[in-house]
C-alpha positions in Angstrom: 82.9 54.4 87.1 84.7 55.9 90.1 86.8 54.0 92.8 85.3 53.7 96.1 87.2 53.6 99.4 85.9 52.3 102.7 84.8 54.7 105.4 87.8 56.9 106.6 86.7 56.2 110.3 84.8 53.0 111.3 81.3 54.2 111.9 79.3 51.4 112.7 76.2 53.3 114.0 73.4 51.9 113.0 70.7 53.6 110.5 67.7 54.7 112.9 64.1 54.0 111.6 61.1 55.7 111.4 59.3 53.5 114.0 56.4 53.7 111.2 58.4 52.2 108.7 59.7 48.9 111.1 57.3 46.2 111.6 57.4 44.4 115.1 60.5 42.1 115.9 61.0 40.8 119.6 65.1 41.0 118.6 66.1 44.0 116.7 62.8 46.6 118.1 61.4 48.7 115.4 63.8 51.7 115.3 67.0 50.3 114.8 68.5 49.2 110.9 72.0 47.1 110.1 75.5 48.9 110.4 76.1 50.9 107.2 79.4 49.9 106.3 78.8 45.8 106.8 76.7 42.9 106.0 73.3 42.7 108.1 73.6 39.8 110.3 69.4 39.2 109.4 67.4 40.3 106.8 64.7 43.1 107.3 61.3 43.4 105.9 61.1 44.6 102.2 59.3 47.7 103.7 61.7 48.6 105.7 64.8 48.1 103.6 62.8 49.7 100.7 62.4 52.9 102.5 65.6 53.4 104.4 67.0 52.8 100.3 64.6 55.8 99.1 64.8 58.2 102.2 68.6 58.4 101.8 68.6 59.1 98.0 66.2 62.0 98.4 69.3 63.8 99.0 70.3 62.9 95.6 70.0 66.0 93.4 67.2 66.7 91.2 67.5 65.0 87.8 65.3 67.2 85.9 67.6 70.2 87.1 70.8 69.0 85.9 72.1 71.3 83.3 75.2 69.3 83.5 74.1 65.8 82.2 73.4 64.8 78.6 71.9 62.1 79.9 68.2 61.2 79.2 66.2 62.5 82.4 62.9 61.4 81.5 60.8 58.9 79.5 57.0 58.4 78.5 55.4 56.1 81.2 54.9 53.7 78.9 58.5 53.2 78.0 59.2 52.8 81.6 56.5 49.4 81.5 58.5 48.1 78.8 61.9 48.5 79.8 60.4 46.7 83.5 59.0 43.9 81.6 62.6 43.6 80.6 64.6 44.1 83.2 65.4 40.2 83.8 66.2 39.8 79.4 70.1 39.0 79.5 70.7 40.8 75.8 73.6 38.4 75.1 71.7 35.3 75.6 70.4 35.9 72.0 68.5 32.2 71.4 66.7 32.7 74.8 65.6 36.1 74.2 65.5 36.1 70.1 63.0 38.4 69.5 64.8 41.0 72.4 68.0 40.6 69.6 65.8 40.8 66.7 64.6 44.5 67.9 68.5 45.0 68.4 69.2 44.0 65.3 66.4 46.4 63.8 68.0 49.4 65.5 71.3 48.6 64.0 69.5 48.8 60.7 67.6 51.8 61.6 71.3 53.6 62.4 72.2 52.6 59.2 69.8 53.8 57.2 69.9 57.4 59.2 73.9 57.5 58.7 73.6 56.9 55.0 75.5 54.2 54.9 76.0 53.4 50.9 74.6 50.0 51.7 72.5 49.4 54.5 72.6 46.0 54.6 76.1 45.7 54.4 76.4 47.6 57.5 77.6 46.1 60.7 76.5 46.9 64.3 75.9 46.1 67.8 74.6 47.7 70.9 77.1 49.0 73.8 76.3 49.9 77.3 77.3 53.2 76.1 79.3 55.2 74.0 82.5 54.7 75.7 82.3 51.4 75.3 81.2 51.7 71.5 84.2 54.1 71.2 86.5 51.7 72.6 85.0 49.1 70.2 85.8 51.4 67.1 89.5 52.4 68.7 90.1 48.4 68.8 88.8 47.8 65.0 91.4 51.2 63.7 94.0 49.0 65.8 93.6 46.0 64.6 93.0 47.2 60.6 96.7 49.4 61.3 98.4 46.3 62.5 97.6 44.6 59.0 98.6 46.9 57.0 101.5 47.6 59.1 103.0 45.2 60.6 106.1 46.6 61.2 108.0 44.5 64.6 107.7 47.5 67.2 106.1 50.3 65.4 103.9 52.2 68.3 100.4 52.8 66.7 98.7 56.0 67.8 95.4 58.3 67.1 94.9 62.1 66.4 92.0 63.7 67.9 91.3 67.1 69.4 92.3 67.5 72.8 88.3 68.3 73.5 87.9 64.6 73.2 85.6 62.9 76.0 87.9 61.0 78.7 87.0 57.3 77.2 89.6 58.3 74.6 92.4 59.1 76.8 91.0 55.7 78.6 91.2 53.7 75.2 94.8 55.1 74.2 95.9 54.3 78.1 94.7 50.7 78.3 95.5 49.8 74.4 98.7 51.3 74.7 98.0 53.9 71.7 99.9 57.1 71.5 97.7 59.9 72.0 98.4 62.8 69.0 96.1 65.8 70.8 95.6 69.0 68.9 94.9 72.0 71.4 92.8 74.3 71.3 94.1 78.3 70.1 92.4 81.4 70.0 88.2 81.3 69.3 89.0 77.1 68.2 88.1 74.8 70.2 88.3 71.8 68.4 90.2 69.9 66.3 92.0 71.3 63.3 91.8 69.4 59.9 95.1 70.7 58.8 96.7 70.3 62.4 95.0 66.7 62.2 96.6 65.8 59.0 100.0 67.5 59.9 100.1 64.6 62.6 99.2 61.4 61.0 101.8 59.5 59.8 102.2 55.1 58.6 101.4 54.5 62.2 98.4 56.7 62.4 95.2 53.9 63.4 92.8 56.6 62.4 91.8 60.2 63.2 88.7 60.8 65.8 85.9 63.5 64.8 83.5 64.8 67.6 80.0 65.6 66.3 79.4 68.0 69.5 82.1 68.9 72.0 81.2 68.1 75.5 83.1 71.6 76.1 81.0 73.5 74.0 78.3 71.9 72.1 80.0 72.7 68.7 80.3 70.4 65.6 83.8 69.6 64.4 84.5 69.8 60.7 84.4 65.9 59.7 84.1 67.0 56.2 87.1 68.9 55.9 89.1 67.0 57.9 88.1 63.8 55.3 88.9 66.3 52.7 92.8 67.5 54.3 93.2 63.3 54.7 92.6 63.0 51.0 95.0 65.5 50.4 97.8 63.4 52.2 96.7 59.9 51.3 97.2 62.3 47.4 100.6 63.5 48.5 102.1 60.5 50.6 99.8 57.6 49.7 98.8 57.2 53.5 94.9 56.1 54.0 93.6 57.2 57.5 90.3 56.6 58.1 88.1 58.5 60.5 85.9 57.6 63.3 82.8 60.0 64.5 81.9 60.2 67.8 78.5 61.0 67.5 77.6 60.7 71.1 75.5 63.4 71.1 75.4 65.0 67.5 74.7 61.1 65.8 71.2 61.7 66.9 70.7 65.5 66.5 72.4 66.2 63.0 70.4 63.7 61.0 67.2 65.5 62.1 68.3 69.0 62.1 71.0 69.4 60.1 69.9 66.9 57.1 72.3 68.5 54.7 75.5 68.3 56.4 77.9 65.6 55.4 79.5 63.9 58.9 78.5 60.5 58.1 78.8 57.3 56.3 78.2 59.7 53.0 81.9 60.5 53.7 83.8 57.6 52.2 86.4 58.1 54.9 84.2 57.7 57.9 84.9 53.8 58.8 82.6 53.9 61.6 80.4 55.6 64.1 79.5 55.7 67.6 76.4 57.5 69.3 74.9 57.4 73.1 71.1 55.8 72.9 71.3 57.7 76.6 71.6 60.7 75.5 69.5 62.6 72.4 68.6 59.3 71.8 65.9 59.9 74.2 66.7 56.6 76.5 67.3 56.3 79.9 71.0 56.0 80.4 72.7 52.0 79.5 72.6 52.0 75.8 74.8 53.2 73.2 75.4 52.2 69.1 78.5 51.4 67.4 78.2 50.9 63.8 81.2 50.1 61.1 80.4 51.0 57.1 81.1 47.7 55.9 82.1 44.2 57.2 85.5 45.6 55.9 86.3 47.9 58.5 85.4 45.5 61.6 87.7 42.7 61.5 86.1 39.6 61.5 88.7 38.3 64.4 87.6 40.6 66.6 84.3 38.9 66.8 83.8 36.1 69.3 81.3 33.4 68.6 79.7 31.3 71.6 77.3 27.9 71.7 77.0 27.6 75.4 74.1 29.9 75.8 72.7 27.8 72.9 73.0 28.6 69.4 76.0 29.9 67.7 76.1 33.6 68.7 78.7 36.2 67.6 79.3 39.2 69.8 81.4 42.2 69.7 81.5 44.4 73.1 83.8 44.5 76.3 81.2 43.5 78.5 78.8 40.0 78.4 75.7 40.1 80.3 74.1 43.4 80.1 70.5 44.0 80.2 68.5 44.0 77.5 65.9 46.5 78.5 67.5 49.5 77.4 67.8 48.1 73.8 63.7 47.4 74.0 63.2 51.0 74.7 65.4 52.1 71.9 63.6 49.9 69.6 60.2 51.5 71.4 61.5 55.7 70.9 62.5 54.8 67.4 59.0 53.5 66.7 57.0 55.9 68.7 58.7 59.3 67.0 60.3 58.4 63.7 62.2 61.1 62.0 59.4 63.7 62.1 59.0 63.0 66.2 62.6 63.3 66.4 63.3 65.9 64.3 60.5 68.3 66.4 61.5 66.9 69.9 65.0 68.0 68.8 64.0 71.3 67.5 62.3 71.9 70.5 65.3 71.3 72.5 67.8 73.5 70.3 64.9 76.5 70.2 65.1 76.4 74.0 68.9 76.3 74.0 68.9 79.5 71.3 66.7 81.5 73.4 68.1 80.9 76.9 71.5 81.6 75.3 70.4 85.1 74.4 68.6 85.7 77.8 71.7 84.8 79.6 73.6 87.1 77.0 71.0 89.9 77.6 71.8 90.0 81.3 75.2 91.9 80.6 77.5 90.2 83.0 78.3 87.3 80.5 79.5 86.3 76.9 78.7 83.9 74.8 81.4 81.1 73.5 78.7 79.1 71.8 74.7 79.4 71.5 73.2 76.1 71.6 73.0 76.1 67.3 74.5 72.6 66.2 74.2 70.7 69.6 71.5 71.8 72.1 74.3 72.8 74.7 76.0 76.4 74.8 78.8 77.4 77.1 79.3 81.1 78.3 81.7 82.8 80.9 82.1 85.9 82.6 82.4 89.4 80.6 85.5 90.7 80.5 84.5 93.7 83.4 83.2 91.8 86.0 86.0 90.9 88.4 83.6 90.7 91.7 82.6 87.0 90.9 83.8 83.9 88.5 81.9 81.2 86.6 82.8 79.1 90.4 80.9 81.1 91.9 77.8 81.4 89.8 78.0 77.8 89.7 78.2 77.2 93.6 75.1 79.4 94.1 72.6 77.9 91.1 73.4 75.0 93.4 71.8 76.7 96.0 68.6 76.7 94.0 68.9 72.8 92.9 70.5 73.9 89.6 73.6 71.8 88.7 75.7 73.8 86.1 79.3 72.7 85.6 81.9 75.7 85.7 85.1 74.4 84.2 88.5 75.3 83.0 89.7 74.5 79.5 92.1 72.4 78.5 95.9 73.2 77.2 96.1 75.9 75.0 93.4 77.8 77.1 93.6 77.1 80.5 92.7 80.7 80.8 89.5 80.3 80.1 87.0 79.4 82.5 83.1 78.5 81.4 79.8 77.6 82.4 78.1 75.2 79.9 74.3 74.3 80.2 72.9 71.6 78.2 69.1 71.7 77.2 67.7 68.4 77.1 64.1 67.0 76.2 62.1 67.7 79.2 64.0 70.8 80.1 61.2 73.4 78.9 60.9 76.7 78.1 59.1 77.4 81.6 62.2 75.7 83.5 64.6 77.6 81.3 62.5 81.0 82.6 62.6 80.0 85.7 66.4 79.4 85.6 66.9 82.5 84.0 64.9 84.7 87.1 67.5 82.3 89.9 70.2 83.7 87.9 69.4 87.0 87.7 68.4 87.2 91.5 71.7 86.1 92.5 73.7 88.6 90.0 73.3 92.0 92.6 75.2 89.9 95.6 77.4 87.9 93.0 78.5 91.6 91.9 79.0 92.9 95.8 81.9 90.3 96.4 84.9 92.0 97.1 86.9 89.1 94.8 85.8 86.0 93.6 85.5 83.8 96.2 86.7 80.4 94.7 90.6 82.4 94.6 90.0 81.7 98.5 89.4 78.3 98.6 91.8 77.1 95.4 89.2 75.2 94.7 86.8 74.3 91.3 83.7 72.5 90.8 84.6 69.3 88.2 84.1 68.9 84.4 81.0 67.0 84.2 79.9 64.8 81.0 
C-alpha cells in the first residue's frame, strides 16, 4: 500500500455541514465537523459522520469505468449479504469459525482439482489477502527448498523471471534478499524467453517465475516451453529448477477457455501456483490462492502451528487476522457458477475485449500490440503517423469522460514504446464498451488538431496501474 505523509501545510479548518445532515447540539451548532487532520475532541452523531464519510468519496472515480483495474467491480447482491454476515469472521481463528475454514479449505480443493494437480488430495493450499502475498508465500517455499539442496556458506540465491513481472516480485527479491535475474523485453516479445530463462539459471537458481497474463499486455507466457528448455538443462547440467505460475489473472481464465493448454500442475515442473480470488475470480478485492503440488514443495518448517486461539492450528501467510468474508464469497461464486458459469461469464468478457480491440483498430489512428485473446485485456498505442497526440494524451482526456485508461511506458528493452492497455472485466458490457468507443472517437478530431503532444510540455506521464 502507499506511504502517507501528513498535510504539507497545517489546515485545521474544519469540515462544514450540510445543516440537514447535523442534528442539534448547544456546543458545536449544526454546521460545523472536527479538524481534518486530528482527533475529534467529541464524537458526532452516526448520521453525520456517515455522510460527511460518503459526500467526500463521491469524488472517488467511478468503479465500473475503470479500464485500469483487474479488480472485481461488481458482485450479485446476494454475495454482498453474505460477505456482511461475515464481516466480524476472523479467518485465522479456525476453531471459532470452523465451518468459515471448512469453506476455505473446499476452495483449496476446488483449485486443485481445476489445476490438475496429479493428486488432489495431496495438494496443499491456503488463502492470501491477495496474490502478492500468495506470491511471496511461493518465493519463500523456492527459498527455502534451494537452501536445502544448497547449502553452500554464502551462496546468494536468486530468481529468473521476465522483466514484465508484477512489482510484488521486485518486492519479494528486495525484502528476501534474492537476486533478481530479469529478461527484457526485444522486438514484438514482451515476455519472458524460455531459452533466455534457462540461459540464466544456474545451482543458485530458487526457481524460475511464469506469468499466465502480463499486466502489460494481457498475453500468456509460454510455461510449457519454458518447463520444456528447463528439462533440457536439468538433461545437460543435472540442475532441477522448478517453476512457479503466477496466475493472478490467467489461473482463473485458462482453465475455462483455454482447457487444452498445459500451464499447470499437468507440467511436472510447476511446483506451485498463485491466482487473485479479486480479480477473474469474480470477488470483491481481499482474497487470493496459493497452492503447492505436493506437501513436497512447501516445507513443512515454514508452517506455524498455534493453540492460543484454541485448537492446534497451522497457518501459512504473512499476515494473521484477516477477514474471512472474502473467502465465504469465494466459496459462494464457486458454487453459484461452476465451470459452465465461469467458462460463459469469461467468454463473455474475452468476446467483449475481441471486439472493442477491433473497433479501436478500425478507428485508424491506432495499432494493436495485443487483442484481448488469452487474457481479457489488450493494449494498443498510437499509429506510427500520428504525431499531433500520444497515448498521455488520449488517456488524460478519457479521463475527462470518467474513463480511467492507463497510458504507460515499457520497461528496458522498450522504453520506446508507449501504450494504452484496457482491461474488460465482468460487468463491463458490450453497451459500456460502445459507449467508450463513441467518447474515443469524439475526442480524436481535437486530439489530431494539437500542434504536438501535449504531455512533451509538461514532462509528465500518467502511472502504470495494476
Amino acid at each position: 500500500m502507499p506511504l502517507h505523509k501528513g498535510p504539507e501545510k497545517r489546515d485545521e479548518r474544519p469540515l462544514s455541514v450540510n445543516p440537514f445532515y447535523g442534528e442539534a447540539d448547544p456546543v458545536g451548532g449544526m454546521t460545523e465537523a472536527p479538524p481534518k487532520h486530528r482527533l475529534p475532541d467529541a464524537p458526532l452523531p452516526p448520521s453525520t459522520a456517515y455522510q460527511l464519510v460518503h459526500d467526500e468519496l463521491m469524488l472517488d472515480g467511478n468503479s465500473r469505468l475503470n479500464l485500469a483495474t483487474f479488480v472485481t467491480t461488481w458482485m450479485e447482491p446476494q454475495a454482498g449479504v453474505l460477505m456482511g454476515e461475515c464481516r466480524d469472521k476472523n479467518m485465522i481463528d479456525k476453531d471459532e469459525y470452523p465451518r468459515t475454514a471448512e469453506l476455505e479449505r473446499r476452495c483449496v480443493a476446488m483449485l486443485a482439482d481445476l489445476w490438475n494437480a496429479p493428486d488432489p488430495a495431496a495438494a496443499v493450499g491456503c488463502s492470501t489477502t491477495g496474490s502478492s502475498e500468495a506470491c511471496m508465500l511461493a518465493g519463500m517455499a523456492l527459498k527455502r527448498r534451494w537452501s536445502k539442496r544448497n547449502p553452500k556458506p554464502g551462496a546468494r540465491p536468486n530468481l529468473v523471471m521476465g522483466i514484465n513481472v508484477q512489482v510484488c516480485w521486485d518486492k519479494f527479491c528486495n525484502f528476501w534478499e534474492v537476486e533478481p535475474r530479469l529478461i527484457p523485453m526485444e522486438g514484438d516479445r514482451f515476455h519472458l524467453d524460455p531459452q533466455a530463462a534457462a540461459a540464466l539459471c544456474d545451482e543458485n537458481t530458487i526457481g524460475v517465475v511464469a506469468i499466465l497474463g502480463s499486466t502489460f499486455d494481457g498475453s500468456y507466457e509460454p510455461v510449457a516451453d519454458l518447463c520444456a528448455a528447463l528439462d533440457e538443462l536439468q538433461e545437460r547440467t543435472g540442475l532441477d529448477i522448478p517453476v512457479h505460475v503466477d496466475g493472478a489473472s490467467g489461473g482463473m481464465v485458462a482453465p475455462f477457455l483455454d482447457p487444452d493448454l498445459a500451464w499447470d500442475f499437468r507440467l511436472p515442473r510447476v511446483a506451485s501456483i498463485n491466482t487473485s480470488g479479486h480479480k477473474y475470480g469474480l470477488v470483491y478485492p481481499g482474497v487470493g490462492w496459493a497452492l503447492w503440488r505436493d506437501h513436497d514443495a512447501l516445507p513443512e518448517e515454514l508452517v506455524f502451528r498455534v493453540n492460543y486461539l484454541g485448537g492446534d492450528m497451522p497457518t501459512f501467510a504473512l499476515n494473521f487476522s484477516r477477514p474471512g468474508a472474502q473467502v465465504v464469497a469465494q466459496y459462494y461464486t464457486f458454487l453459484r457458477l461452476g465451470r459452465e458459469g465461469y467458462r460463459a461469464v469469461q467468454q463473455t468478457t474475452r468476446d467483449v475485449a475481441g471486439r472493442l480491440a477491433e473497433r479501436i483498430e478500425a478507428l485508424g489512428d491506432f495499432r494493436l500490440l495485443t487483442r484481448g485473446d488469452q487474457l481479457p485485456v489488450f493494449a494498443f498505442t498510437t499509429g506510427h503517423d500520428v504525431t499531433a497526440y500520444d497515448v498521455f494524451d488520449v488517456s488524460r482526456r478519457l479521463r475527462e469522460s470518467g474513463w480511467l485508461v492507463p497510458a504507460y511506458t515499457f520497461p528496458p528493452h522498450r522504453e520506446d514504446l508507449s501504450v494504452l492497455r484496457v482491461v474488460c472485466r465482468n460487468g463491463f458490457s458490450a453497451d459500456l464498451a460502445e459507449l467508450f468507443v463513441d467518447d474515443l472517437r469524439r475526442l480524436l478530431p481535437e486530439l489530431r488538431r494539437q500542434p504536438h503532444p501535449l504531455t512533451k510540455d509538461k514532462g509528465a506521464a500518467t502511472g502504470f496501474h495494476h
